[in-house]
Each structure stands twice: as C-alpha cells, then as structure tokens.
MILO-47729 format. One line per field, with one value per residue: residue in one letter; z, x, y of N, C-alpha, C in turn. Coordinates in pm, 1 decimal, decimal comma, always signed. Atoms other than C-alpha are relative to their C-alpha. Layout:
% residues N
resn <- c(A | ...)
n.c3 <- c(Z | ...)
n.c1 <- c(X | ...)
n.c2 <- c(Y | ...)
ca.c3 <- c(Z | ...)
ca.c1 <- c(X | ...)
ca.c2 <- c(Y | ...)
c.c3 <- c(Z | ...)
c.c1 <- c(X | ...)
c.c2 <- c(Y | ...)
***
This chain:
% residues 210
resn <- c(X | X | X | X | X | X | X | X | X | X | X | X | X | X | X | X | X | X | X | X | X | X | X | X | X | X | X | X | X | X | X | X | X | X | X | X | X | X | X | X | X | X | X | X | X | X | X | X | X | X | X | X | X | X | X | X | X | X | X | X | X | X | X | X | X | X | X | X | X | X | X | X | X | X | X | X | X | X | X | X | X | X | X | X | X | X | X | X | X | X | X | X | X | X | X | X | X | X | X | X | X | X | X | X | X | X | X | X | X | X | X | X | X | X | X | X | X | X | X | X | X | X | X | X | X | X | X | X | X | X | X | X | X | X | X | X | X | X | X | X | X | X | X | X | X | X | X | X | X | X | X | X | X | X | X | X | X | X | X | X | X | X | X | X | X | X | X | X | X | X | X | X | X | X | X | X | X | X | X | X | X | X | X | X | X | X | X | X | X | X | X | X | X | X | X | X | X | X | X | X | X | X | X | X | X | X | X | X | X | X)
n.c3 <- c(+39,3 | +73,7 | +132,1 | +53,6 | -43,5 | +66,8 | +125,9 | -2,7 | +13,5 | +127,1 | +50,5 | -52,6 | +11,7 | +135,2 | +32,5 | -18,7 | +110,2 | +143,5 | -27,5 | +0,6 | +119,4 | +90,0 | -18,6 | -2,4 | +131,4 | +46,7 | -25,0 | +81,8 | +108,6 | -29,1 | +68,8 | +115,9 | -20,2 | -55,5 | -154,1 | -17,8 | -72,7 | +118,6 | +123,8 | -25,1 | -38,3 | +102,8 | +117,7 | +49,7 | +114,1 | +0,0 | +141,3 | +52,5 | -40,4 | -81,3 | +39,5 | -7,5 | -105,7 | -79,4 | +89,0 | -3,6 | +85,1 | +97,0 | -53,9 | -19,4 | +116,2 | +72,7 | -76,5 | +86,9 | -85,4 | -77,5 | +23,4 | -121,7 | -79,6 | +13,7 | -123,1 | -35,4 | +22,5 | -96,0 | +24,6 | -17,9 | -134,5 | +1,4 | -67,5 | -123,0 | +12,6 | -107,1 | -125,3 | -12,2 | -34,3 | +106,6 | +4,7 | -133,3 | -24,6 | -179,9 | -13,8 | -136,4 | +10,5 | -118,0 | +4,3 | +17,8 | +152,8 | -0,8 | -19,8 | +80,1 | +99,8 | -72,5 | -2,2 | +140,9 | -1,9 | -63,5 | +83,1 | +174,5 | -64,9 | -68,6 | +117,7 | +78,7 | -103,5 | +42,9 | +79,6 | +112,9 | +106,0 | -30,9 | +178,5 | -40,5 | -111,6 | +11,8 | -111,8 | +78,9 | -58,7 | -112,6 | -3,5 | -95,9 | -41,3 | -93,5 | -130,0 | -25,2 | -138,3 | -20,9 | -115,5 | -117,1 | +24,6 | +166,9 | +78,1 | +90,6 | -21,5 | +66,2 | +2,9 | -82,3 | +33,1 | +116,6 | -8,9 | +143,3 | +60,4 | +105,6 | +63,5 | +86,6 | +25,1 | +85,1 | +142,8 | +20,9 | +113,6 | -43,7 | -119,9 | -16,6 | -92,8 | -139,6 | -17,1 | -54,5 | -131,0 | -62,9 | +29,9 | -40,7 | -123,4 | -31,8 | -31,7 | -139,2 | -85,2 | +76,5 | +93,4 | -119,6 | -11,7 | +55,4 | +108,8 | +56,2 | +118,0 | +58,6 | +115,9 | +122,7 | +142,4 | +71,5 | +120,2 | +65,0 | -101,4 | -86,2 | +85,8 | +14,5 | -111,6 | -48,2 | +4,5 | -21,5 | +79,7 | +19,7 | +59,3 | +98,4 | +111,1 | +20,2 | +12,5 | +128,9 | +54,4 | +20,6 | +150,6 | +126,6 | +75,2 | +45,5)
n.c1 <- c(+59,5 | -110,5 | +9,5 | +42,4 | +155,2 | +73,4 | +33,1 | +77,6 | +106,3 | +49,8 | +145,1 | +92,4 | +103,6 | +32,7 | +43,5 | +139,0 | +92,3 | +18,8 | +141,2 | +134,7 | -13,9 | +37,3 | +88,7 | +130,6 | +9,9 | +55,9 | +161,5 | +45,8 | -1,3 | +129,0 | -8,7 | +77,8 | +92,1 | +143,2 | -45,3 | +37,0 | +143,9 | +67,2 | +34,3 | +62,2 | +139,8 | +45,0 | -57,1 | -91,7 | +13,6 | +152,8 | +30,8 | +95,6 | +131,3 | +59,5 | +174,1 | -42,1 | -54,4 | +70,7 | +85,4 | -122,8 | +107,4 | -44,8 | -138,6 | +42,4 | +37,5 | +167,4 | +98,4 | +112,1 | +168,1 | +34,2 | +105,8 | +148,6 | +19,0 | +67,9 | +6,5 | -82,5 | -21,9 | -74,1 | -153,6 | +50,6 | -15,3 | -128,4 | +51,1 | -170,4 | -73,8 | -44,2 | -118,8 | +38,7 | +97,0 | -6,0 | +9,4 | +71,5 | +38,4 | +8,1 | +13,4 | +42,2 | +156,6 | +85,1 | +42,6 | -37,8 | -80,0 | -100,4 | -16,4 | +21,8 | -104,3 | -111,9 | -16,2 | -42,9 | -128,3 | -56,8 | +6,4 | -79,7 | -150,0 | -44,5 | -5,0 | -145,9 | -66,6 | -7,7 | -11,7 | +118,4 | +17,0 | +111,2 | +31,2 | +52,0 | +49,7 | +98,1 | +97,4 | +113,4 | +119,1 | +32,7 | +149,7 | +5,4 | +120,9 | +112,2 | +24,4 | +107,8 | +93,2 | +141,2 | +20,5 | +37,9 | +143,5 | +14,2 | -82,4 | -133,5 | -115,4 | -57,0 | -125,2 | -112,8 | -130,8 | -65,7 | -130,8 | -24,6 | -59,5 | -117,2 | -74,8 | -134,7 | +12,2 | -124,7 | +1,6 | -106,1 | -20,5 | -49,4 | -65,2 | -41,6 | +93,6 | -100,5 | -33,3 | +127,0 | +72,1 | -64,4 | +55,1 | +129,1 | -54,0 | -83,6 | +120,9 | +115,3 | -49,4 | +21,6 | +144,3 | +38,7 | +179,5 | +106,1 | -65,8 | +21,9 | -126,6 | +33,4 | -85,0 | +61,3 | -55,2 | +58,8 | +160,5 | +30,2 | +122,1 | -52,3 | -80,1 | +96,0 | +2,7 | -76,1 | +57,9 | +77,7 | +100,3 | +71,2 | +116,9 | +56,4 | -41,9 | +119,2 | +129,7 | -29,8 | -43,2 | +97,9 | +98,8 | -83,7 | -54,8 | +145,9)
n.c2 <- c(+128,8 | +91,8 | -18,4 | +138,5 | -20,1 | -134,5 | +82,3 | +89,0 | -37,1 | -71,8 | +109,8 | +23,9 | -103,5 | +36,5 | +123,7 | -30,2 | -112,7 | +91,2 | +72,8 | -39,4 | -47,1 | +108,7 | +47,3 | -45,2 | +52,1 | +164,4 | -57,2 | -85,1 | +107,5 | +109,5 | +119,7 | +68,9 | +127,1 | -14,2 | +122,6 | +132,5 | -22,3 | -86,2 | +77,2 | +107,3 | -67,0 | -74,8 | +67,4 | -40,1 | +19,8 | -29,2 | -10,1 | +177,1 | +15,6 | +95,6 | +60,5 | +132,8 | +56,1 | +111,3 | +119,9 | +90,9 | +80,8 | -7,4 | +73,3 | +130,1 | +78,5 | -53,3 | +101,1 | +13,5 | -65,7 | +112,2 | +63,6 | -18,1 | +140,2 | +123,3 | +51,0 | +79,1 | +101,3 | +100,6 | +79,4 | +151,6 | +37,5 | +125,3 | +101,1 | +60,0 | +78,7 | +83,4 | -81,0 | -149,4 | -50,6 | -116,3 | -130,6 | -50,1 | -106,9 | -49,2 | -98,4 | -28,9 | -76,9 | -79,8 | -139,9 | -83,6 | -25,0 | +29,9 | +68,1 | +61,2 | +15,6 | +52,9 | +117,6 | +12,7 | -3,8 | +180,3 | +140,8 | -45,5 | -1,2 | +100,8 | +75,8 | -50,5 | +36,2 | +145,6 | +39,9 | +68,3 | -128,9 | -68,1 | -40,6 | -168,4 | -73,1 | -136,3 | -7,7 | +47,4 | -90,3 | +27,7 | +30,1 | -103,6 | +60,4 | -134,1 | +41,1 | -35,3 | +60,0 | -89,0 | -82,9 | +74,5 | +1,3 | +1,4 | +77,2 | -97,4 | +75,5 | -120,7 | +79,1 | -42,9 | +3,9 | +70,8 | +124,4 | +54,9 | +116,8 | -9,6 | +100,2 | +2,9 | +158,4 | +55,7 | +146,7 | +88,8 | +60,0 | +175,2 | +25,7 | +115,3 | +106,7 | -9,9 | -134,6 | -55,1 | +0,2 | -88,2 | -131,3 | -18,6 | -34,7 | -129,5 | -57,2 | -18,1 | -46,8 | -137,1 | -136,1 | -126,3 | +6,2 | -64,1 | -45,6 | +106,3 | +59,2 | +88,5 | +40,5 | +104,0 | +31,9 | -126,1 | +40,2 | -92,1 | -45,7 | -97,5 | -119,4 | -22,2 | -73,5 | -109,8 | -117,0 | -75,7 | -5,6 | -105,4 | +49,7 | -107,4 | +7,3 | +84,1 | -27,1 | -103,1 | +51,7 | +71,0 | -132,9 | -66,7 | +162,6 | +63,6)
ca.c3 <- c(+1087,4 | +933,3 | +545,6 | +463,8 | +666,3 | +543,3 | +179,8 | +274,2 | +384,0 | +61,3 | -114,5 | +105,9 | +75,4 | -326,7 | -333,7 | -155,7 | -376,3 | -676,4 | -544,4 | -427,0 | -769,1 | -935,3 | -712,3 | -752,8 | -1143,5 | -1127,7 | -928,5 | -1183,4 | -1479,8 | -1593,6 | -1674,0 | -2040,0 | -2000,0 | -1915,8 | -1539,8 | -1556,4 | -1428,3 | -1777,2 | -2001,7 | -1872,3 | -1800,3 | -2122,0 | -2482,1 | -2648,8 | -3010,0 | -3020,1 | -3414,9 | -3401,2 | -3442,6 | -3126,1 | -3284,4 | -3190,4 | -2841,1 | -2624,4 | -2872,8 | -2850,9 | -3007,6 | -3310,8 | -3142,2 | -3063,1 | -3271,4 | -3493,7 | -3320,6 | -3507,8 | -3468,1 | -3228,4 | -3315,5 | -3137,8 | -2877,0 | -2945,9 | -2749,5 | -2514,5 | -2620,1 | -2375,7 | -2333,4 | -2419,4 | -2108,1 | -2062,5 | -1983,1 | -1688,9 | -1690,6 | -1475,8 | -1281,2 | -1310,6 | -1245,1 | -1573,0 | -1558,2 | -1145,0 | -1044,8 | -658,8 | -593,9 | -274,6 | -193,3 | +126,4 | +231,7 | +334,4 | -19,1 | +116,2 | +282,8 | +14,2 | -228,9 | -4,0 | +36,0 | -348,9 | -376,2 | -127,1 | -359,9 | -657,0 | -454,7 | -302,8 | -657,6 | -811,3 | -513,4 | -571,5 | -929,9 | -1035,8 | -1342,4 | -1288,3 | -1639,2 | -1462,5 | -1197,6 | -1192,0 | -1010,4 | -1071,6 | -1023,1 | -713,2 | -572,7 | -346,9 | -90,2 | +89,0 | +430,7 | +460,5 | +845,1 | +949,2 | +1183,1 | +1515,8 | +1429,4 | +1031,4 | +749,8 | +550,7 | +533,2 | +518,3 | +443,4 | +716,5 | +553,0 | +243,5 | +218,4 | -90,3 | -178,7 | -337,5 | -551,2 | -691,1 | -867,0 | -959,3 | -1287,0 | -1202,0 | -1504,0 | -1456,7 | -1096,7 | -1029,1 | -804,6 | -553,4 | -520,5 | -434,7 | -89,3 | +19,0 | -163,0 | -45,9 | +330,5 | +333,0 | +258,4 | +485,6 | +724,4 | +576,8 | +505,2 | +725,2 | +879,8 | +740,0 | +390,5 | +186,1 | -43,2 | -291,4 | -587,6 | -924,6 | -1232,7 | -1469,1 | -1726,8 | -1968,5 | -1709,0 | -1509,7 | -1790,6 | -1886,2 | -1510,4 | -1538,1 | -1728,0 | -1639,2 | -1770,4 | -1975,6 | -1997,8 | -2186,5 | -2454,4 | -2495,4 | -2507,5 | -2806,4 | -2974,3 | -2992,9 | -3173,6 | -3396,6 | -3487,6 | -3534,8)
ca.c1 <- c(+2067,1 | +2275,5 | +2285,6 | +2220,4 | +1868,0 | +1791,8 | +1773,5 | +1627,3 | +1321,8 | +1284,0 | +1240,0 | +1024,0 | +808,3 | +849,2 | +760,3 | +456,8 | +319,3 | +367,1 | +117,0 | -82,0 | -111,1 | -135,4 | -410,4 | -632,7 | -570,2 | -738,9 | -1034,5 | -1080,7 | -1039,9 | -1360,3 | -1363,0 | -1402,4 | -1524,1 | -1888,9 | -1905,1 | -2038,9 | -2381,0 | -2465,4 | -2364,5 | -2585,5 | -2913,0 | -2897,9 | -2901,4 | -2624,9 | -2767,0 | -3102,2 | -3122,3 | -3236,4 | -3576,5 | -3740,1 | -4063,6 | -3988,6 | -3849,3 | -3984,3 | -4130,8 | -4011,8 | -4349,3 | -4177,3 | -3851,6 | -4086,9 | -4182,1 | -4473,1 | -4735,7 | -4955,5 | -5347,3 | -5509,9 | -5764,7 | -6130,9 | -6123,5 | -6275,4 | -6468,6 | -6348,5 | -6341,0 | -6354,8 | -6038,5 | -6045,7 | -6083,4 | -5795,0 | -5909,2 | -5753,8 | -5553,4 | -5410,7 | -5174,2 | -5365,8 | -5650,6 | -5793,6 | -5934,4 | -6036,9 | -6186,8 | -6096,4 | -6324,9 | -6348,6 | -6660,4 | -6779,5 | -6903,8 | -6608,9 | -6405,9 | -6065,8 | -6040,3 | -6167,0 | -5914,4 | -5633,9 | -5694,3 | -5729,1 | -5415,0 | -5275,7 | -5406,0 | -5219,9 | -4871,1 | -4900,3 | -4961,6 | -4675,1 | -4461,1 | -4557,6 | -4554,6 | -4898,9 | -4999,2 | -5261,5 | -5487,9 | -5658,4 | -5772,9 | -6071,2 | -6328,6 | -6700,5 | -7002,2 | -7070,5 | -7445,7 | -7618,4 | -7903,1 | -8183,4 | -8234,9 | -8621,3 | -8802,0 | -9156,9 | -9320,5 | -9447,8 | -9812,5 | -9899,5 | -9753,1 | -9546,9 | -9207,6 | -8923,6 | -8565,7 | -8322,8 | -7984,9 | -7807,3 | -7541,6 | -7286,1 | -7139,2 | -6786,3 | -6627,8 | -6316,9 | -6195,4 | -5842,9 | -5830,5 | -5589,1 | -5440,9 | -5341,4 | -5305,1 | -5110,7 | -5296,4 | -5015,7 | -4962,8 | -5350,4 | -5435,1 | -5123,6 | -5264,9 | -5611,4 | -5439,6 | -5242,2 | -5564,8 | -5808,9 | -5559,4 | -5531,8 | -5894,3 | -5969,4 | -6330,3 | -6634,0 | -6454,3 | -6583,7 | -6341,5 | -6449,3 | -6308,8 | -6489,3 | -6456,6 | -6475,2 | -6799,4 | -6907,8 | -7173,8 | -6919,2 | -6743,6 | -7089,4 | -7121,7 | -6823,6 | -7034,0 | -7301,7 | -7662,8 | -7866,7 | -8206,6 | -8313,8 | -8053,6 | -8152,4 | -8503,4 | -8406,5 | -8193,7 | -8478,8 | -8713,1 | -8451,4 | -8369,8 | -8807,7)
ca.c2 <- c(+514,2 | +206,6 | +283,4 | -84,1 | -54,2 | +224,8 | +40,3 | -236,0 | -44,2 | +170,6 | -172,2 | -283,4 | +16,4 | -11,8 | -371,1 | -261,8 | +15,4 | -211,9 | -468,8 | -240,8 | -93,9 | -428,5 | -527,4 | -223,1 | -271,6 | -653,8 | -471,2 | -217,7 | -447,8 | -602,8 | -951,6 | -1078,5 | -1404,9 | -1469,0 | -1667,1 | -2053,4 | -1931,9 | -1715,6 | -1973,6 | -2214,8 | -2036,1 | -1797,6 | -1950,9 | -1905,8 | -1957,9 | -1703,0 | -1762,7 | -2156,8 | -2201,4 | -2399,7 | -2554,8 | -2943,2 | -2922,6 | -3178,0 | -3371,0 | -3731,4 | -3920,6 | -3929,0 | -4123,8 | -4418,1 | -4727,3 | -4675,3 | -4953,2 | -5154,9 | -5032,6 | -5231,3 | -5488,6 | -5509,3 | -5764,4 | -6081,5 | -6246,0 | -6434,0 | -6771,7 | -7140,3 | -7319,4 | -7701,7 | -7844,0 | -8107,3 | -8463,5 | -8676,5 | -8904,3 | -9231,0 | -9004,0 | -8671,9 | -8471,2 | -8250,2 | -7943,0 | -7810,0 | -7525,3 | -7425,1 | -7195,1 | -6975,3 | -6774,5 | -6567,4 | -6210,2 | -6027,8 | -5939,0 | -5886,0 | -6207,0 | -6390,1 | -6247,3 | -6298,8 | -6652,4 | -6662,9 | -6539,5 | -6808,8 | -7046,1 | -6878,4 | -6878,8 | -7227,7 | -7357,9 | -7176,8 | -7330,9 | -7695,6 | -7668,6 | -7690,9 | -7539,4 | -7281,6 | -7211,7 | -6876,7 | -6672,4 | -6499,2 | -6358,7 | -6458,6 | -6201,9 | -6103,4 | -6235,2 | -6006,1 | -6186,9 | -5963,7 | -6087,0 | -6059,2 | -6007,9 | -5974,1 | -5767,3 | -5879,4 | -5785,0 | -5824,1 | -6001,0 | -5710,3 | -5805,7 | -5546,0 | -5630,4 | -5598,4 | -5684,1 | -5718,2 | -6014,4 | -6015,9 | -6283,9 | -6295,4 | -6551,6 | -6616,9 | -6937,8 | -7082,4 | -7334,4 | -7592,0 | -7774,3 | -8163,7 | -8192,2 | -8465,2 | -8739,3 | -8823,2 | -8445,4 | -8380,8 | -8483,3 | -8277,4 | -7979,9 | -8012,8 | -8082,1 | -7757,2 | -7574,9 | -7662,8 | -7572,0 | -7258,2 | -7167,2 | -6841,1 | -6831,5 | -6763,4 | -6802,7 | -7184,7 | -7377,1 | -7601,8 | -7833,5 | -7929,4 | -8030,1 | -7760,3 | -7782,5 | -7566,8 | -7415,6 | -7285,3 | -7094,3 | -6977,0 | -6816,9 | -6580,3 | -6363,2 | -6157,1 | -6183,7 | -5925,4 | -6011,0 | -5716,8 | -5748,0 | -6110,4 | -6052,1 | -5763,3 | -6030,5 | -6270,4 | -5999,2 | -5923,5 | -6323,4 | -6386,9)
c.c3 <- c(-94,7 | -166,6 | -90,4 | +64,1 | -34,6 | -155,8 | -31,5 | +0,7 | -109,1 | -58,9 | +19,3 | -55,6 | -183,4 | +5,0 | +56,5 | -56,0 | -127,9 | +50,6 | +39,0 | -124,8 | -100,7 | +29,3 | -13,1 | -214,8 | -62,4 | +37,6 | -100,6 | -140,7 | -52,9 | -71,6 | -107,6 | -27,1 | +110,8 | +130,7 | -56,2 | -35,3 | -130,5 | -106,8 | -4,6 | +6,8 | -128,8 | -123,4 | -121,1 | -210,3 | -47,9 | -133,1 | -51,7 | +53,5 | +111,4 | +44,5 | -1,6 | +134,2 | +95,7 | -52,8 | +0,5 | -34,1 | -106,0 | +50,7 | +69,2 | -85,0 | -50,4 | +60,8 | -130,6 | +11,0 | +58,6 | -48,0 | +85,9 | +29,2 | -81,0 | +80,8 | +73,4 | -25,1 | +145,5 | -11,6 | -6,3 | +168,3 | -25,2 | +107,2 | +83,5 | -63,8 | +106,6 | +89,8 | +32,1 | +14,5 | -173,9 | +77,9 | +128,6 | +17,8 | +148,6 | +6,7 | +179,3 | -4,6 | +202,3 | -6,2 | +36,8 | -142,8 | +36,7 | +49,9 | -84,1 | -113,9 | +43,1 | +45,6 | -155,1 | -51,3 | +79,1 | -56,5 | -69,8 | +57,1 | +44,2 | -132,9 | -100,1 | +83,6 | -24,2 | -135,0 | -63,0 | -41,2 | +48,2 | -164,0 | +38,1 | +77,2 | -41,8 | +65,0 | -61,9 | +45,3 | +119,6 | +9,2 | +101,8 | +31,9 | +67,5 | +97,8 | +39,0 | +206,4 | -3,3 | +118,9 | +60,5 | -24,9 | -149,4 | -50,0 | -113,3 | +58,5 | -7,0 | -3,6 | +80,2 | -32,9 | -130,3 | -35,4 | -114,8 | +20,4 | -95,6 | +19,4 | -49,7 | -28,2 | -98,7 | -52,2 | +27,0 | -147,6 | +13,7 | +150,5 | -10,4 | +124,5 | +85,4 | +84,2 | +97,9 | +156,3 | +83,1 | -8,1 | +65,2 | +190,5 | +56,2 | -49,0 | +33,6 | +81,7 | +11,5 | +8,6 | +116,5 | +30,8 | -49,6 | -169,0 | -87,7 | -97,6 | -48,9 | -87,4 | -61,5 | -97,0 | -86,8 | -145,5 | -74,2 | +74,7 | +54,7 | -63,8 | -24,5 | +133,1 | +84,8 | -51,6 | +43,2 | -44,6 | -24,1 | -79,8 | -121,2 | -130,0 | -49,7 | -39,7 | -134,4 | -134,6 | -32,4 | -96,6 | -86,6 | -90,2 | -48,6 | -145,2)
c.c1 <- c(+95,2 | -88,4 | -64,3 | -154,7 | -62,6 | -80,6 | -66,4 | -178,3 | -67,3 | -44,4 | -66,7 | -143,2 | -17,0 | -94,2 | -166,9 | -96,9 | -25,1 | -105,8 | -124,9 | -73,2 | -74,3 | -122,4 | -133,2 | -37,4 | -100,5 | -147,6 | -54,5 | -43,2 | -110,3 | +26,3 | -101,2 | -78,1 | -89,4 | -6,1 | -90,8 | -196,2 | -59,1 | -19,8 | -113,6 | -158,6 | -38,8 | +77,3 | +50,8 | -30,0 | -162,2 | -52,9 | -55,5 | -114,0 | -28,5 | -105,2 | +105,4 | +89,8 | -77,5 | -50,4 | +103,7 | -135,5 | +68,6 | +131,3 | -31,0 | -7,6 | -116,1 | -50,0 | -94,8 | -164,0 | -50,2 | -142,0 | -91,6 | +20,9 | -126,8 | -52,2 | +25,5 | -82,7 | -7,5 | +77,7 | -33,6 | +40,6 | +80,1 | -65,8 | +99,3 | +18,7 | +12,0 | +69,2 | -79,3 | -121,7 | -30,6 | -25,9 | -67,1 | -32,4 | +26,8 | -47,2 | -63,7 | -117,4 | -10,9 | -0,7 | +118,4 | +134,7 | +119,3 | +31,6 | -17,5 | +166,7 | +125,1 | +33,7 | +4,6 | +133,3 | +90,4 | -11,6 | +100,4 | +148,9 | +16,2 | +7,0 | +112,3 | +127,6 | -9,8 | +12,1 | -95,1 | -28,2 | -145,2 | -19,7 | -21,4 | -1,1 | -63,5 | -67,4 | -146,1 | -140,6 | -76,4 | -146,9 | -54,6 | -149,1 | -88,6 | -38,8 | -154,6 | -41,1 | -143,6 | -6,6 | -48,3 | -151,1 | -43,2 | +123,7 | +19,4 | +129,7 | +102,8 | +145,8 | +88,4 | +95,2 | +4,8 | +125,7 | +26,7 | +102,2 | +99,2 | +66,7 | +156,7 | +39,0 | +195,2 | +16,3 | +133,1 | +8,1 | +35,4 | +94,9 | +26,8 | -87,1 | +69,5 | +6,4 | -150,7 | +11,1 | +87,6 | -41,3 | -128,8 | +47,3 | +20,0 | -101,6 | -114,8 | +30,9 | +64,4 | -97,9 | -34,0 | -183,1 | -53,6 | +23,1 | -45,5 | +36,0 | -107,6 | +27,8 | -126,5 | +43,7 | -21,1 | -93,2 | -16,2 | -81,0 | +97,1 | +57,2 | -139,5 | +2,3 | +98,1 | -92,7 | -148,9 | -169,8 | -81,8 | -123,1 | -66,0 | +48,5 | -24,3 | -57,7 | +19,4 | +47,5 | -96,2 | -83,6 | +63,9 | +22,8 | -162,5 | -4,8)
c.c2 <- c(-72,3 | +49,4 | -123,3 | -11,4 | +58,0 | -16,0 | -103,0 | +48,2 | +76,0 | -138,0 | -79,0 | +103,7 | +32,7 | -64,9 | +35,2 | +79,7 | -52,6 | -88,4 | +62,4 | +65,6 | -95,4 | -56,0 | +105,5 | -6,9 | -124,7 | +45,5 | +74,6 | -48,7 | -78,0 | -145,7 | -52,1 | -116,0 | -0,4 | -135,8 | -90,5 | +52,7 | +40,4 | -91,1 | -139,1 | +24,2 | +40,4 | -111,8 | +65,7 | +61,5 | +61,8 | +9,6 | -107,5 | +21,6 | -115,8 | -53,3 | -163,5 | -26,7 | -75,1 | -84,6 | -127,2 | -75,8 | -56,0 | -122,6 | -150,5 | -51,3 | -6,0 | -174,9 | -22,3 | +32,7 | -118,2 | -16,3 | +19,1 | -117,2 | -103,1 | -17,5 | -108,6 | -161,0 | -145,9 | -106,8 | -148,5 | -36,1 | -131,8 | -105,8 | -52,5 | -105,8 | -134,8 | +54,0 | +132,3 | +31,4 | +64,6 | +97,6 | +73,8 | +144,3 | -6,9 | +96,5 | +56,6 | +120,5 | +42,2 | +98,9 | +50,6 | +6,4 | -43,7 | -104,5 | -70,9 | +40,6 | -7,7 | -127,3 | -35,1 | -10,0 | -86,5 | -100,5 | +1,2 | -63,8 | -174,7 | -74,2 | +2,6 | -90,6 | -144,3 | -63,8 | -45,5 | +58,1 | +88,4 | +72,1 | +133,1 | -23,2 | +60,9 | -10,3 | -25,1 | +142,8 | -16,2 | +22,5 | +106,0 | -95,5 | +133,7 | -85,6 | +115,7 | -41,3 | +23,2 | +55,7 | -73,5 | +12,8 | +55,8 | -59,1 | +103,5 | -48,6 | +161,9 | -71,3 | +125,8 | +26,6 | -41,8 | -90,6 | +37,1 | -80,6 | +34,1 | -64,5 | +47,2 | -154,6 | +8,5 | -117,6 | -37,6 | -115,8 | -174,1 | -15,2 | -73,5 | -35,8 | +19,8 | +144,6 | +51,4 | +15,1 | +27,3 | +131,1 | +26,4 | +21,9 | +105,3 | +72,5 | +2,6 | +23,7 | +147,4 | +80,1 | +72,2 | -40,7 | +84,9 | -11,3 | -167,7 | -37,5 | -120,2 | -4,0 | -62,4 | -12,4 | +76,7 | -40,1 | +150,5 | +96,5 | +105,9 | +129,5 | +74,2 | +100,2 | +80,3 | +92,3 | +59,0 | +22,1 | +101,6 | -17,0 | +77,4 | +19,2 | -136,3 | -2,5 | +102,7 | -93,1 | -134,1 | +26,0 | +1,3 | -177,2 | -37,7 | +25,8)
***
C-alpha cells in the first residue's frame, strides 16, 4: 500500500474519533441555562408579596357621587316665527311595535339629513283596547282581542316653512301601512302624556295634603 495513503487514512480515522468524542461530551453535559419555556411560566422572584395583583380600581379617576335624578323638567317651548315653525310633535302610532319604531327612526335620520333640529325622541305609553263581542243568543259580552297601541313622537325645533311641505311630502310617501303620522303643536298636555298615571298614589297624596 502507497505510504502517503496509508497516512491520509490514519487522520481521517483520528479526525473522526475526536468528534465523535466531542459530540458524546455535549450529550452528556447538562445545560446551565434554564430553556425560554421555565423562565416564563415559573416566577422568578418567590419572596414578593402578591396581595394587589389585578387590582386596577385604584388606577382610575376618583368620580364624583352621583346626584338623585331630578325630575324631569318641560322645555320652553320655542315660539314661531315669519320663516319658521316652533315647537312640532310628529308623532307616529299603530299596533305593530317594530314598524312603528322603524319609521320613527326614519323620521330621526331624514331630519338629521335636511338639517332640522330635532329637541327629542321618545316613546309615549303604550294604550291597550279590548275588542268586546256578544253572543248570538244573550247579552254577556266576552272579549275577543286585545289591540296595543304604540306611539312614538319626534320634537322638531324651528322647522323652517319653505323646508316643510318637502318634509311632510317625503313622508307620506314613506309611511308603511297600518302605521298613522301626525303633526302638532306641542302644548303642555302633551308633555303631561309621556308619563304614566297613578291613581292610587294621587289619591294617597290628596289625604296626606287635607
């Protein structure tokens, strides 16, 4: 065998026992530093107290205490003018709800859109009828059906005149069936018939004023 081959393969066959050497060394070896995964999960610092974690109350702005509602109050009603309307009520009214308040809301939007002020929106207490029948032989009555009735009303602020009998136009061509639009003048009456009447407290508050 050539002498020069012969040498080559010894350090070949070195070079190979040294790595293999070096690499069972790195296996055997344990590693000092703690992997990603440990330091993140486990806490590092088990000597701080952790009374106050999550708390973030404290990191808001102290609020002032809240007053007791008032009650509500009625707005001066704004007189007209030569160019303007004062104070309207459009209010829509029929039995099924969501239609009603979806044309309401059409009011709201078309008014925002032309630029007319709107004071409120609100809804008014809904009426409930009893649809009385009689019988075919005797006069007892029994009630068939119950109708309710539901309002809603949007306070326009100084319609302009010119402006009107476009606005009124574009919603009668609008108004869905079964659903009845109508404009007044807003009166103390009407503000009066958002709320609710309680005869019995009333009637208590009477006794109590004799």
């Amino acid at each position: 065998m050539n002498p020069a081959f012969r040498k080559m393969q010894v350090s070949v066959t070195q070079q190979a026992f040294v790595l293999n050497q070096a690499l069972t060394l790195c296996r055997a070896t344990p590693s000092i530093r703690p992997p990603v995964w440990a330091s993140v999960n486990e806490r590092q610092y088990r000597s701080m107290p952790t009374h106050g974690i999550g708390r973030w109350r404290h990191l808001l702005p102290k609020e002032a205490p809240k007053k007791k509602k008032d009650k509500h109050q009625m707005k001066q009603i704004t007189a007209a003018t030569d160019t303007a309307y004062g104070t309207l009520n459009v209010k829509v009214s029929g039995y099924d709800m969501t239609v009603v308040e979806h044309y309401s809301q059409y009011i709201h939007n078309l008014c925002n859109r032309l630029g007319i002020k709107v004071a409120e929106s609100y809804a008014l207490p809904t009426k409930s009828t009893e649809v009385m029948l009689m019988q075919e032989q005797g006069t007892k009555m029994y009630v068939d059906a119950i109708l309710k009735t539901h309002e809603r009303v949007v306070q326009l602020s100084s319609l302009n005149a010119a402006l009107c009998p476009v606005f009124m136009d574009v919603l009668l061509k609008n108004q869905p069936e079964g659903v009845q639009l109508s404009v007044n003048e807003h009166t103390e009456a009407d503000f009066q018939a958002r709320f609710k009447g309680r005869p019995e407290l009333e009637g208590l508050i009477a006794q109590i004023s004799q």
